[in-house]
N, C-alpha and C positions, 0 to 999 in steps of 0.2 A: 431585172435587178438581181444583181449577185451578192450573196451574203455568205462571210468564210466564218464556219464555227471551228472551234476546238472540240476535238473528238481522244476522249483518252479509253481504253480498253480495261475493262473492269479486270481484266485477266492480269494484268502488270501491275497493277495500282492497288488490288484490293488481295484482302487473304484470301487462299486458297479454300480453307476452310473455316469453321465457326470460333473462335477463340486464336487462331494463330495470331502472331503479330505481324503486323504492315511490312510488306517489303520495303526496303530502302532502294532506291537508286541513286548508283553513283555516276559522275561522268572524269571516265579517268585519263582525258588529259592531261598531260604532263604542266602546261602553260594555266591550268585552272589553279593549280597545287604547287605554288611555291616553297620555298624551304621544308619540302618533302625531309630528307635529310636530319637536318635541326629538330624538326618536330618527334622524327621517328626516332632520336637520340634520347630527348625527352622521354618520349615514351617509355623506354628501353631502361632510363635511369628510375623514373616510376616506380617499375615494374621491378626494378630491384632492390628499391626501399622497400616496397610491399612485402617482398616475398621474406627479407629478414623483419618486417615487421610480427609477420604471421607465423612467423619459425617456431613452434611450439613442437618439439619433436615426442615427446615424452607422453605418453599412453598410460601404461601402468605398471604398477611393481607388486609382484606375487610372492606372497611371504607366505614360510611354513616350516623351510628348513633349517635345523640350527647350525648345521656348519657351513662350509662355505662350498657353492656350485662349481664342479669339474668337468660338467660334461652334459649337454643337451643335445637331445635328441627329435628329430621330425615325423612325423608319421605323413610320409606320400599320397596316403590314399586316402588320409583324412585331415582337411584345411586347419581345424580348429583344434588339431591333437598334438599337443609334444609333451616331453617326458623330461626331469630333470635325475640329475641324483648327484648327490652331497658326499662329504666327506663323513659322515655319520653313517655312513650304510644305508640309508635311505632312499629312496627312488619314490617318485609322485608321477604321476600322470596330469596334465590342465588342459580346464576350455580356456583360449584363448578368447574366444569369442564373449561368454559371460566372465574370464578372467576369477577362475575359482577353480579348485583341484576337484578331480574327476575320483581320483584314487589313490592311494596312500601302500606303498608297500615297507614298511614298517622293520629297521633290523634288516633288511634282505641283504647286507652282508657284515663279514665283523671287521672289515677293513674299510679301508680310502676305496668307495667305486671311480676305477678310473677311466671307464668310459661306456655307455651303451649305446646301442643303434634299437630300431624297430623295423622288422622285415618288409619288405614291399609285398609279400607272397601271403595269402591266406594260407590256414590249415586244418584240418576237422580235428571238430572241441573232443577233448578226452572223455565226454560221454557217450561217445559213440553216433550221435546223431548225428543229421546234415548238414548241420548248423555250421559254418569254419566262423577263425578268427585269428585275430594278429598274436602275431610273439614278440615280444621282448627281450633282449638278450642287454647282460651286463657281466662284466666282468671287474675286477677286484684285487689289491692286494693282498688276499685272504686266500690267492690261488685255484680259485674258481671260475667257471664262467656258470652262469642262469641263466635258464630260457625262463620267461615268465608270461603270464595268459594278459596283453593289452586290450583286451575285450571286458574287463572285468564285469560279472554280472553278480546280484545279491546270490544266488545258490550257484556260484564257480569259485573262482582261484582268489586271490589277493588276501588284502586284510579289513581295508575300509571305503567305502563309498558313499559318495559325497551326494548322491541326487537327492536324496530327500532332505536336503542340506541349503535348499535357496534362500531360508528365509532368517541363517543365521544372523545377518546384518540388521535385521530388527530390533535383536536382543540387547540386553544390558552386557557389558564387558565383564561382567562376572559370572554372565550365568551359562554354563556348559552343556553343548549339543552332545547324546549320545551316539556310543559310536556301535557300529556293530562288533568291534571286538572290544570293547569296554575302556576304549579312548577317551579325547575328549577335544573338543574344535572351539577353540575358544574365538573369540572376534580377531579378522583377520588371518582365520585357517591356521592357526598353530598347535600342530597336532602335538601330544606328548606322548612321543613314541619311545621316549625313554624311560618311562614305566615299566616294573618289573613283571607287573603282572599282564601287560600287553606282547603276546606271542611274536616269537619272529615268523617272517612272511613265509611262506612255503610254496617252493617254486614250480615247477614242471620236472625241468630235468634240471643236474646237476654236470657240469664236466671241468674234473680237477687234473691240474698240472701240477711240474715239480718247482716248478719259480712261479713270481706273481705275472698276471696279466696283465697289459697296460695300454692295448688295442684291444677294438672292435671293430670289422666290419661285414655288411653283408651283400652278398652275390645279388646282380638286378635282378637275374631271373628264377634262379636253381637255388634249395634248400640248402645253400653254405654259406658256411658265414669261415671268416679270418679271423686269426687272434695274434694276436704279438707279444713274442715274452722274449727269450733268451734267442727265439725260433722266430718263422713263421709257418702257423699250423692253418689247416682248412679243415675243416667239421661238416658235417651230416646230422641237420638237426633232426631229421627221422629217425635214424639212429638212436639214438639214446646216449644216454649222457658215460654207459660203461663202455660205449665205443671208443677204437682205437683212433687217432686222426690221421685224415685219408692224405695225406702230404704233408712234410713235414722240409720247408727251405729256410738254407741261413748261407751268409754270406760274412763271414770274420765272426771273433769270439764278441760282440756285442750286444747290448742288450737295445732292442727296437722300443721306441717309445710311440711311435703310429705307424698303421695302415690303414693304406686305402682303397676300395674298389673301385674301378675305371668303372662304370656306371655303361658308356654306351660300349667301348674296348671290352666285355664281357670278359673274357680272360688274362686280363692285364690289371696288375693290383704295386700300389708304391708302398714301399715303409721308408721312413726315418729311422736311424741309429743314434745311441748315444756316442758314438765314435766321427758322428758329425756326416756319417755318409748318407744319401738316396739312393733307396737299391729300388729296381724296377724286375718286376717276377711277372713270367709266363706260364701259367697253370696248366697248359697243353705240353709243353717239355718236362715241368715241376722244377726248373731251376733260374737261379737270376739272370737277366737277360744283361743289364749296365749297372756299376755305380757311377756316383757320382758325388767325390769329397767336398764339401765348402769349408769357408773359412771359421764359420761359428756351426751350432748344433740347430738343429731345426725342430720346432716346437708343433707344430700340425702339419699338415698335406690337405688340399681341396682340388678336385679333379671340376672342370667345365663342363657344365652339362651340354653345351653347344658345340663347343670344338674338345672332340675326343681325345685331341694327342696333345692340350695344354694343361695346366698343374702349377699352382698356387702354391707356394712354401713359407712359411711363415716362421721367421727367424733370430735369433736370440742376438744378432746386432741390430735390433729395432728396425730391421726392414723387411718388407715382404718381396719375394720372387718370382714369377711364372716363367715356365720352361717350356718347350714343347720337347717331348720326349724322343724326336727325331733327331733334333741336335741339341744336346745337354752341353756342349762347350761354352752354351753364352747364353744368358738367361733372354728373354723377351723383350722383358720390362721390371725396373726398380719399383718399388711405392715406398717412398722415403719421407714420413713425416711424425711417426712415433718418438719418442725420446726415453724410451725403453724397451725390453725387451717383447718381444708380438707373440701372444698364448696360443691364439687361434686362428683359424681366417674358412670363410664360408661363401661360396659363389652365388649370387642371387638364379634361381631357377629359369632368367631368359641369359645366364652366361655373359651379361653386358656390367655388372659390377659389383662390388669384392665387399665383402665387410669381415675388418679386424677389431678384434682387441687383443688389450695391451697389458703389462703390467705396470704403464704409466696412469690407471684407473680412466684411461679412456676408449669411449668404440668410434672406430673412422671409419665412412662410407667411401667406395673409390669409384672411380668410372676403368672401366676394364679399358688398360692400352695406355691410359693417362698415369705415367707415375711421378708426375712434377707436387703435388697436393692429392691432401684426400679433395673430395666432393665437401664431404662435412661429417665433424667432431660432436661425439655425445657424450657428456658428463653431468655428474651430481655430486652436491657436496659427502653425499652418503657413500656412495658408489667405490667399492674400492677395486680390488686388481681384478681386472676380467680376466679370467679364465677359460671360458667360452664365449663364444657366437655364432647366431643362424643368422638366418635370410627364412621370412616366414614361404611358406609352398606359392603364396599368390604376388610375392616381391614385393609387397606394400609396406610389411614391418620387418622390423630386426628385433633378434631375441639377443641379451648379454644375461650369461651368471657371471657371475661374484664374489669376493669369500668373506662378502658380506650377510650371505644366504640368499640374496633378494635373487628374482626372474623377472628382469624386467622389459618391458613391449615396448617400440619405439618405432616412430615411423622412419622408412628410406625416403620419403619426400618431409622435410620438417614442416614446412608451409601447404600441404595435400589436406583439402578437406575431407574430414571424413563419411559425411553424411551424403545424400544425394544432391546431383548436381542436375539443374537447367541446362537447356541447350544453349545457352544464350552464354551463361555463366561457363559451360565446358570450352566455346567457342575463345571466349576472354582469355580461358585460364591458357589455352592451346596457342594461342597469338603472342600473350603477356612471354610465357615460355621463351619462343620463336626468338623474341625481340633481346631478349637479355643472351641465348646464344649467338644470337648473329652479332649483336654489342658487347660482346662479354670480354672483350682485350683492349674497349678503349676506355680511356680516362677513368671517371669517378664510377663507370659500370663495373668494370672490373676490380677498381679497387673494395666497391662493393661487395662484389662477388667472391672473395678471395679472402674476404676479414672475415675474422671467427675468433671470437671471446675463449680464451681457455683460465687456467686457473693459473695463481703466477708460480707457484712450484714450475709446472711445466715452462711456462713463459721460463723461468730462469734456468731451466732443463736446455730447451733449445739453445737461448744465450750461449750456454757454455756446450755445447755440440759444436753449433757453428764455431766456435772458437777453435774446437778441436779439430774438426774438420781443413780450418781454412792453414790453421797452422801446419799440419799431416800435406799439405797441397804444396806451403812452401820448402818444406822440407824437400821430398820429393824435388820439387823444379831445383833446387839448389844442388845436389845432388847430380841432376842429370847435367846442369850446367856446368859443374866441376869434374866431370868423369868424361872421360875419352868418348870419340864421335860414337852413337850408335851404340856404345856401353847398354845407356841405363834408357830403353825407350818404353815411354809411359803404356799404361795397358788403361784399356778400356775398363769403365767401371762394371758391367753386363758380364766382363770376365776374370774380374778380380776376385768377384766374390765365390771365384770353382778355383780350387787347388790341383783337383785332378780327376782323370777319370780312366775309369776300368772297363773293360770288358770279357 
């Protein structure tokens, strides 16, 4: 007598180990799974109710300074470090991490600081010990540049430190933390740095010019940093601040409103002019290598940290530019969706996407190569003209000042949890993703995809853009349709926006 049992193997069917969860099996005939297609459309539409349902982009806003933010700064070698500084002369240090200032440089100039960097290079502390630490460089309409000690410790450089400062959020709104230079932090970090009897900061070195400064940058690897004024100069911050500057390039009587360091190009640096040009400089000849005239002025520079010879321009007819500095005849790629003038623009540190602000009081994420839309728009009723913007070191958040004072933290994903994820839940969120790229041009996914709330200033901004826009299109085709064969032939938009170029 034959008897047929079922035999299943504990190996396929059971977990592997004590706590995992059960395998599933699938059986992926195509004939078992009808309207594959439909379902996985669904899925995909889902998937992108969710993700605007979850859209919470908005982290935190760091208040302290009382005039309005021109200029934020990264610190490379430490995730949780950036530095801000105001139109007050003031410069702060913040953990982004606990979202509270670190350090407070009080006064540290008597003008509009208009820009600083923090070095990637260690240096030994001015006590002489073994000890290195970071610098901080700011410069100013006041004609100076400062190196300043980003290391602040209680017996070193600065003015006020914050550590023993966690537990001001306990307190009553009246009652004031001391400070070590006889400050006062009141609830929500607002230092009164404009007290008389609180000392201005005191800095490292000092290196004064004949016009004001209105760049910073610093060299990836070697103690130099750029500055931009009437010139462009390069420094030796070993040196000392009664040193002469070691180069000294200019290209037409203009005054340069940024420079930039080519970061992996090590000897290749851009500046902007107020004459509207990009001059492109080689520090191994010491003279300009190309310009490059456009049609409006350009308001920053942001060099790739991935592809060395592309460069982000960001520009006062509310578009942004990337070039590659091989052929500057024809830009890349447009990002055409501001409806004012673009402050800033900062490349996310894996090089794949852009973040602008505006002085339309909003910050736009981009996908680098895409310049048909931003990705996605960050606004607040508070929030006014951005000024600046980062890409945090680890590309999770975006940093915008303001010249509202605020610093405020924002995710690059709006719908990105922040806490820790299951494998299960990472698996979801990796799939969910998938399915709204692969859907993302048909029907309601798309239309999903592509909607984005702004505020209706703007909404009647665009309105009347596109107005202008479409009316400047028919002109133009009128024109060429009325003018002799081959007269008036249209030019691409990639090469409109260059006037001309030099070398």
């Amino acid at each position: 007598m034959k008897i047929k049992a079922l035999s299943r193997s504990l190996d396929v069917h059971a977990p592997a180990r004590q706590g995992d969860p059960a395998p599933l099996s699938r059986n992926l005939d195509p004939a078992l799974h009808p309207f594959d297609k439909p379902r996985e459309y669904t899925r995909a539409l889902n998937a992108a109710k969710l993700d605007r349902l979850f859209a919470k982009p908005f982290v935190g806003a760091l208040e302290g300074h009382i005039d309005g933010i021109y200029s934020i700064a990264k610190d490379t070698n430490r995730l949780n470090v950036v530095a801000s500084a105001s139109g007050d002369g003031e410069i702060r240090l913040w953990d982004l991490a606990r979202q509270k200032p670190i350090y407070v440089y009080p006064r540290a100039h008597s003008g509009i600081i208009q820009s600083i960097c923090i070095s990637p290079l260690t240096f030994i502390s001015p006590t002489g010990n073994s000890t290195v630490g970071r610098r901080m460089l700011s410069c100013s309409t006041d004609r100076t540049v400062k190196v300043w000690d980003a290391d602040p410790r209680p017996d070193g450089l600065g003015q006020t430190s914050f550590n023993a400062m966690e537990d001001v959020d306990d307190q009553d709104d009246d009652a004031d933390a001391d400070m070590t230079t006889g400050g006062s932090l009141r609830r929500g970090g607002l230092l009164s740095t404009r007290d008389k009897d609180v000392p201005p900061s005191e800095p490292l070195t000092v290196y004064s010019g004949k016009t004001a400064f209105n760049s910073l940058t610093h060299h990836a690897t070697n103690a130099i940093f750029a500055s931009a004024s009437c010139s462009i100069q390069t420094w030796d911050i070993e040196r000392g601040g009664s040193s002469d500057p070691l180069l000294s390039m200019t290209w037409g009587p203009e005054a340069i409103n940024v420079v930039r360091f080519n970061m992996s190009e090590r000897q290749v640096l851009a500046s902007a002019g107020s004459d509207r040009g990009i001059v492109l400089y080689d520090l191994r000849s010491g003279k300009p290598l190309t310009k490059m005239i456009m049609q409006m002025r350009a308001n920053d520079i942001a060099w790739n940290p991935t592809e060395p010879t592309i460069f982000a321009v960001a520009s006062e007819d509310h578009n942004v530019y990337t070039f590659d500095m091989r052929h500057l005849n024809s830009a890349t790629q447009i990002y055409k969706d501001h409806v004012a003038a673009v402050m800033s623009v900062d490349f996310s540190p894996t090089g794949m996407e852009l973040v602008t602000g505006s002085y339309d009081r909003t910050l736009r994420i981009w996908e680098y190569g895409k310049g048909n839309h931003s990705r996605d728009v960050y606004h607040t009723k508070r929030m006014q003209r951005v000024f600046s913007s980062a890409f945090s070191m680890d590309a999770r958040f975006v940093l915008s000042g303001s010249d509202d004072g605020n610093l405020r933290i924002w995710k690059a994903k709006a719908s990105e949890k922040l806490g820790l994820l299951s494998g299960r839940e990472m698996a979801q969120r990796e799939y969910s993703e998938n399915l709204r790229n692969k859907w993302s041009a048909v029907g309601e996914v798309s239309k999903i995809e592509k909607q984005r709330h702004v505020p209706k200033a703007i909404k009647q901004a665009q309105r009347l853009k596109k107005t202008m826009v479409d009316a400047s299109k028919n002109k133009e085709e009128n024109r060429r349709k009325h003018s002799k064969a081959g007269d008036k032939k249209p030019k691409a938009a990639r090469k409109e926006a260059i006037l001309s170029l030099r070398e």
